[in-house]
N, C-alpha and C positions, 0 to 999 in steps of 0.2 A: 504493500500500500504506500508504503513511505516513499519507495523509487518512483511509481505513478506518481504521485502528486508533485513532487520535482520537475516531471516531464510533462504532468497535467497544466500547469500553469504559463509556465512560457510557451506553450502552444497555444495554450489562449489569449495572450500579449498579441502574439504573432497574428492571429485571424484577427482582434482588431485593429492592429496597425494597418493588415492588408486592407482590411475594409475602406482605407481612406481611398483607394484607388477605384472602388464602384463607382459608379455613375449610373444614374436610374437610365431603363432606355426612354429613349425622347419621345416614342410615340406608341401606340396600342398596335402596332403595324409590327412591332417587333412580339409582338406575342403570338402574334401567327406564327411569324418565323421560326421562331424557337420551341412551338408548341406548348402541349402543355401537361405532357405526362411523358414522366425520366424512369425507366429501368437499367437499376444499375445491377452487378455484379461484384459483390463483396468480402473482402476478406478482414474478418473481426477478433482481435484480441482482447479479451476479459478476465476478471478476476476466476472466472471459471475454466477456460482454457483457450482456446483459438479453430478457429475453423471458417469454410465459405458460405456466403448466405444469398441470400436477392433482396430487392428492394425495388419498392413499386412506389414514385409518387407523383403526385396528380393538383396541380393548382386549382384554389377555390375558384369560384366562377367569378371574373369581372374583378379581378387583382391579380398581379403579378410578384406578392408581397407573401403571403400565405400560401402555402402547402399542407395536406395530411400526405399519410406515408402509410405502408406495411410493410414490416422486414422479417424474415426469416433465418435463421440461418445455425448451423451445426456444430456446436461445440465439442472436441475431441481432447483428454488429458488422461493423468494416471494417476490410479491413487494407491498411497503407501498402503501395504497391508501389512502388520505384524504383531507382534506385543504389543498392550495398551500402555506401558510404562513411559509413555512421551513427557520426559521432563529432562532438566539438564542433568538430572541425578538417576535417572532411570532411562536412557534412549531407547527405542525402539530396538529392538532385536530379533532377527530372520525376516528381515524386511522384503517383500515380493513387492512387485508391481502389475497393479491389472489396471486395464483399461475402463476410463470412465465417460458419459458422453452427456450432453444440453442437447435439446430440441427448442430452440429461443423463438419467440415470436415478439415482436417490438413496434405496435401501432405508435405514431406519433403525432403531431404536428411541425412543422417547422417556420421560424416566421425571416426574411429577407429584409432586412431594414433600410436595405437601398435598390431593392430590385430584385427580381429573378432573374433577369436579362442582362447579361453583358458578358465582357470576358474574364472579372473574378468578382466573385459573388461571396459575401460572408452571410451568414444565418446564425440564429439561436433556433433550439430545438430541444421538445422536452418527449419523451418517450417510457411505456409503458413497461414492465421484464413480466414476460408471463414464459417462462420455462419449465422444464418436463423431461427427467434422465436419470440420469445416477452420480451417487458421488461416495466420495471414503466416509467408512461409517462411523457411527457415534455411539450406537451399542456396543459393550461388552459381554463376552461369550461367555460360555465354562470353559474355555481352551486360553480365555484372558487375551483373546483377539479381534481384531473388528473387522469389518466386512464392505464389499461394495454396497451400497442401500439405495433405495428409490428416492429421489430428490426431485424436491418443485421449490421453483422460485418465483416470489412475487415480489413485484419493486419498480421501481421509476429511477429518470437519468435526466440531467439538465444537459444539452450538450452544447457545443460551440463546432461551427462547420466552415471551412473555406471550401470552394467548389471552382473549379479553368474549365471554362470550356473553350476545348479544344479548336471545335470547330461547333454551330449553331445546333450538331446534331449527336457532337460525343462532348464528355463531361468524365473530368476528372476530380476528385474528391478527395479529402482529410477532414475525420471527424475525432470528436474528443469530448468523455463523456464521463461525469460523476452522480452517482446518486445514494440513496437506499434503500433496503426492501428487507424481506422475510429470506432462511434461508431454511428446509424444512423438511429435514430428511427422518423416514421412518423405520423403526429399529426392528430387527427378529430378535428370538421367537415372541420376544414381552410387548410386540407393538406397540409399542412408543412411538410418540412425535416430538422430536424438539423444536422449537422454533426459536431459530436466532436474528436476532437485528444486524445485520453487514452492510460492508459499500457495494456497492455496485460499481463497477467503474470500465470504459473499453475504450478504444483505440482502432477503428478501422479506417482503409483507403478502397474507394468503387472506383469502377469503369462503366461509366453509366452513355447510353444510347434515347435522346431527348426526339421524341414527335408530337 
């Protein structure tokens, strides 16, 4: 967390300083042109792990200012399994690794405070975490081991986005995003639920195709 927010913030310096260089476009003539629904293709880093996703978003009718959004996309990581004895006095011991995964779904809005149109584009944008996978577990066994477990996440992200486009009809992106949510994974055989308060936080770049 501590390394993200080092890197969290002077990217956010960075998108508004770029910001000084938008220019709204001059006429409603450019919003044909550039249309008004962007599919991008994404790859996203988060607190949960990294993987590719899509993104679908579509300008409100009659502004070129406001977007909603839908993103998708596949979280892939590993999680320690061994003894529970995780302290600086007790380490883990017979540590394996198994593979763990997010099914993220991430409706948002986004809002363009100098335009949707032109050649670099800055946004704020606030986004929903409705996720569904597995993660390292929180139960302890009778073998005093923990286990992969069913994990859902729910939570929200404030983000900040600069966007190039390339040319009127590709679009290149960097976003950067904190928040918090629930994190809520459930135990065998004593089904249990814990629910924890976390960050939420990701780091993704698309290559988005605008008509």
């Amino acid at each position: 967390m501590r390394q993200f927010l080092f890197l969290f913030f002077p990217v956010c310096f960075l998108f508004g300083a770029a910001s000084g260089w938008a220019q709204e476009a001059p006429d409603a003539k450019n919003d044909w042109y550039f249309g008004r629904n962007i599919l991008s293709a994404v790859w996203q880093v988060t607190g949960v792990g990294n993987g590719p996703g899509l993104e679908l978003e579509r300008t409100f009718i009659n502004t070129n200012k406001f977007t909603y959004l839908l993103a998708l996309s596949y979280q892939a990581s590993e999680a320690e399994i061994g003894n529970d004895w995780n302290s600086i006095y007790f380490p883990l011991e017979n540590i394996t690794k198994e593979p763990t995964y997010l099914v993220l779904f991430r409706p948002g809005v986004r809002w363009y405070p100098f335009g949707l149109n032109g050649r670099f584009r800055y946004a704020l944008g606030f986004n929903l975490w409705l996720g569904k996978g597995t993660g390292q577990g929180t139960t302890i066994y009778a073998d005093n081991k923990n286990r992969v477990e069913p994990r859902t996440m729910l939570g929200a992200t404030f983000n900040q986005a600069l966007h190039l486009h390339l040319t009127p009809h590709v679009r290149f992106s960097l976003e950067a995003g904190l928040g918090v949510g629930k994190d809520t994974r459930k135990g065998f055989p004593q089904n249990q639920r814990l629910l924890n308060g976390t960050y939420f936080r990701n780091i993704s770049c698309a290559l988005g195709f605008r008509w």
